[in-house]
C-alpha positions in Angstrom: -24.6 -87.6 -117.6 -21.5 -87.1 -118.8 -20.7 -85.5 -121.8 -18.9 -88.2 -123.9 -21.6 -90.1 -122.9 -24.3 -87.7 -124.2 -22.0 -87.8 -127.7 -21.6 -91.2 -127.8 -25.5 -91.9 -127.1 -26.5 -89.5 -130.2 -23.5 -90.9 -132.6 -24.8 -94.1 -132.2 -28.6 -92.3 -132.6 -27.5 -90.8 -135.8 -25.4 -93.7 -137.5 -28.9 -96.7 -136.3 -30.9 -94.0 -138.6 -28.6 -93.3 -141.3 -28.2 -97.4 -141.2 -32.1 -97.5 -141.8 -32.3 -95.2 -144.5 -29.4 -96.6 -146.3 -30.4 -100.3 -146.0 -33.6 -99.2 -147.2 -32.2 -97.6 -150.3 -30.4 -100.9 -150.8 -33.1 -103.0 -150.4 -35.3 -100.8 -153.0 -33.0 -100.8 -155.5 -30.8 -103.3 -155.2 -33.2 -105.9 -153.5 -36.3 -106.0 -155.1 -37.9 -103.5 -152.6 -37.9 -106.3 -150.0 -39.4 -105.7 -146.4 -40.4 -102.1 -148.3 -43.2 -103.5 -150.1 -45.8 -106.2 -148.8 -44.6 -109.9 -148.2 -45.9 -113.0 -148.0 -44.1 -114.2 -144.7 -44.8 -117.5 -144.9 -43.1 -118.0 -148.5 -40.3 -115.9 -147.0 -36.9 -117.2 -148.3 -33.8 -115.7 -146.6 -31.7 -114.1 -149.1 -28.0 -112.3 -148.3 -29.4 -109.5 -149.7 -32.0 -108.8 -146.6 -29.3 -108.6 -143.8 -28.7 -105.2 -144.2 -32.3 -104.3 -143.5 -33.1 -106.9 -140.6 -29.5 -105.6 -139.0 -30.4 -101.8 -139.4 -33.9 -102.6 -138.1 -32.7 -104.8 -135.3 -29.9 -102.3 -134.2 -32.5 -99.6 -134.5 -34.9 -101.3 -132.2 -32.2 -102.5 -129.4 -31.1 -98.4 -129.2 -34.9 -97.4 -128.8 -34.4 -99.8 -126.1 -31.3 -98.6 -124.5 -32.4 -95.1 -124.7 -35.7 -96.1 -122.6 -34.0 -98.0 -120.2 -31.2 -95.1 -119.7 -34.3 -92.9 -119.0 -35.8 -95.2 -116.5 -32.9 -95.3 -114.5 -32.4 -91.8 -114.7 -35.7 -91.3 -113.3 -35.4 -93.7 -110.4 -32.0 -91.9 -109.8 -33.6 -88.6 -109.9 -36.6 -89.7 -107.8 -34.2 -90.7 -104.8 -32.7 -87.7 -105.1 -35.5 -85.4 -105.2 -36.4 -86.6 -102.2 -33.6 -84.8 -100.5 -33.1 -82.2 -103.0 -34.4 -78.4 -102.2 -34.7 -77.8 -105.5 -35.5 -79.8 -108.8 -32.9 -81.0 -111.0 -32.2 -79.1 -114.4 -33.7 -80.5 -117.2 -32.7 -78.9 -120.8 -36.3 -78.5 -122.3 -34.8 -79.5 -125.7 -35.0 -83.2 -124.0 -39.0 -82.7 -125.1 -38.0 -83.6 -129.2 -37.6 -86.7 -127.7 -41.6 -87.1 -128.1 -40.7 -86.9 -131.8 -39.8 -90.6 -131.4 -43.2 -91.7 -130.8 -43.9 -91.8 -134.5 -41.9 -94.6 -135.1 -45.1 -96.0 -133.5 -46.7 -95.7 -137.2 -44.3 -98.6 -138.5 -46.7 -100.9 -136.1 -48.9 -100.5 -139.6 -46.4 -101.6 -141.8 -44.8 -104.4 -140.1 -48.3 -105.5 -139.8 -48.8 -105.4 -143.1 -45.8 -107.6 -144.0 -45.6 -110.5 -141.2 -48.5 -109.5 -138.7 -45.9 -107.8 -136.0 -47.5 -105.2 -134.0 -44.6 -104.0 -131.4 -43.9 -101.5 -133.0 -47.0 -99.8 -131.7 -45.0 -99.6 -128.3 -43.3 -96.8 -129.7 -46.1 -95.0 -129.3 -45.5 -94.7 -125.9 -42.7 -92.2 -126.5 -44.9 -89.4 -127.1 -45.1 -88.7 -123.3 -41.3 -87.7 -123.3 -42.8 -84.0 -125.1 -43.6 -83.5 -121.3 -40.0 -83.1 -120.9 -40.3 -79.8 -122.3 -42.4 -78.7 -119.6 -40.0 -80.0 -117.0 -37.3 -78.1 -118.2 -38.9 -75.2 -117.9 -39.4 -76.3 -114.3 -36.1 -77.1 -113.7 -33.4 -75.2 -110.7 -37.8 -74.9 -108.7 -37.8 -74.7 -105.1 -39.6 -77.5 -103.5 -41.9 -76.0 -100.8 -45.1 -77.5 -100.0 -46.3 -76.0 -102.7 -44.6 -77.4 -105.2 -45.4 -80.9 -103.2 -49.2 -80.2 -103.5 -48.8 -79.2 -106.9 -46.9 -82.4 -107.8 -49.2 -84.5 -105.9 -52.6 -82.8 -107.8 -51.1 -83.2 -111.4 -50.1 -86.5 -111.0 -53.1 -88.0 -109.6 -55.1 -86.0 -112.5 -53.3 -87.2 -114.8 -53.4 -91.1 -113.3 -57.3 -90.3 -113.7 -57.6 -89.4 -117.4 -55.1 -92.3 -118.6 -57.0 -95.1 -116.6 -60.2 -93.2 -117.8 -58.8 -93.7 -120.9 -58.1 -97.5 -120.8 -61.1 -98.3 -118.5 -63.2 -97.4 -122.1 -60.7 -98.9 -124.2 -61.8 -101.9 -122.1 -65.8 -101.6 -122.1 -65.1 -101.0 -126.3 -63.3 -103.8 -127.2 -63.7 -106.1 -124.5 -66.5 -107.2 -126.1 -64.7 -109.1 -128.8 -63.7 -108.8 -132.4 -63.0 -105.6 -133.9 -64.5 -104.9 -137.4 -64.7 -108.7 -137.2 -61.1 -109.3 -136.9 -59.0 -110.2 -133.7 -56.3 -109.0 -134.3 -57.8 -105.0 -134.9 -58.9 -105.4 -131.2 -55.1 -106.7 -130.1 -53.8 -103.3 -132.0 -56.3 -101.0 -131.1 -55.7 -102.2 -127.2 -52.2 -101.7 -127.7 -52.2 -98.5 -129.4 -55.1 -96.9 -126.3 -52.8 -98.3 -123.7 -49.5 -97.0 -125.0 -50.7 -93.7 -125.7 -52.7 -93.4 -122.5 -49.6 -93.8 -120.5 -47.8 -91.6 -122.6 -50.7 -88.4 -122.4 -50.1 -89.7 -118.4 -46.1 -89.2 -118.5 -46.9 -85.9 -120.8 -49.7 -84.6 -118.3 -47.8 -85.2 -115.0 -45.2 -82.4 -116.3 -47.5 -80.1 -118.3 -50.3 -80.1 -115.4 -47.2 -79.3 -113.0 -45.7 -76.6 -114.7 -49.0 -75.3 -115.0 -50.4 -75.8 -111.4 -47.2 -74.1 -110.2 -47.1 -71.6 -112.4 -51.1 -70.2 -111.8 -49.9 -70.5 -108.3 -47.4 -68.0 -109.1 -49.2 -65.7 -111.0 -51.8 -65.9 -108.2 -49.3 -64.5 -105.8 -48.8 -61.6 -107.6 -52.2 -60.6 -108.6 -52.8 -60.7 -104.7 -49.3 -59.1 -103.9 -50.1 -55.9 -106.4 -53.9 -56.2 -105.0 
């Protein structure tokens, strides 16, 4: 990625927050706390007031989504690359605060709260890009068949505990209603299967760097034997 790409990607980052936090100043002091504090949304009445919150939220949600999608394709990109590479790509570990992302997932609780919405519990999901630390650490690694084996054995672990992981999520609340309510057992379902797949994207990385690196160490110990 270029780099006026990489400083246009966090300007916009920087000005969809600052746009949150200042419509949500507005809104609290200027707007009756709107959207802040519990609604009843089906006496909502649209005021002028609100559009600064609904934009800032909207924007913020439609860059969540760019970012996400610029990573997919980045991936797939990478992927069909690495197939021909000798060694892996380099990967700034500083890419793992990205994970930090995730807890935007929390706002699932309070959008809930207000008009029963519960995607933002997707967000959750980004918690798996903290792996990313770990593959920068990998980055500029010769692929032998080693590395292969390695790649192979922490990805198929890790596909083992995240559909673990969901297969109980299933069995639990399968069953029905959740503390008696429906909609629990929609959010709990979505909050196990988001963060399952991200402890999977996470694991894949950490298990590989960790794989590789044992194998390393394990060379050694037998070299100074």
């Amino acid at each position: 990625m270029k780099k006026n790409n990489k400083k246009r990607i966090i300007f916009l980052g920087v000005f969809c927050v600052l746009f949150v936090i200042v419509s949500f100043l507005y809104t609290a002091v200027f707007n009756d706390s709107r959207f802040i504090a519990p609604m009843d949304m089906s006496e909502y009445v649209f005021r002028l007031k609100d559009l600064p919150v609904i934009i800032s939220v909207v924007l913020f949600t439609l860059y969540m989504l760019y970012i996400f999608l610029l990573l997919m394709k980045k991936s797939i990109i990478n992927k069909r690359n690495e197939a021909k590479a000798q060694f892996t790509r380099i990967v700034n570990p500083k890419f793992g605060y990205c994970g930090f992302s995730g807890l935007f997932g929390f706002l699932g609780f309070w959008t809930y709260s207000i008009d029963k919405t519960v995607s933002p519990f997707a967000f959750f999901i980004f918690f798996g890009f903290f792996g990313f630390f770990y593959k920068g650490k990998m980055s500029n690694t010769f692929i032998d068949e080693r590395y292969k084996e390695n790649k192979i054995k922490a990805q198929v672990k890790a596909d083992e505990i995240a559909f673990s992981i969901i297969f109980i999520a299933i069995l639990f609340l399968g069953h029905g209603n959740l503390m008696g309510n429906t909609e629990y057992t929609l959010i709990a379902f979505v909050i196990a299967v988001t963060l399952s797949i991200a402890l999977k994207m996470f694991l894949g990385m950490y298990l590989l760097y960790h794989y590789d690196n044992d194998c390393i160490d394990g060379q050694f110990d037998e070299s100074g034997e």
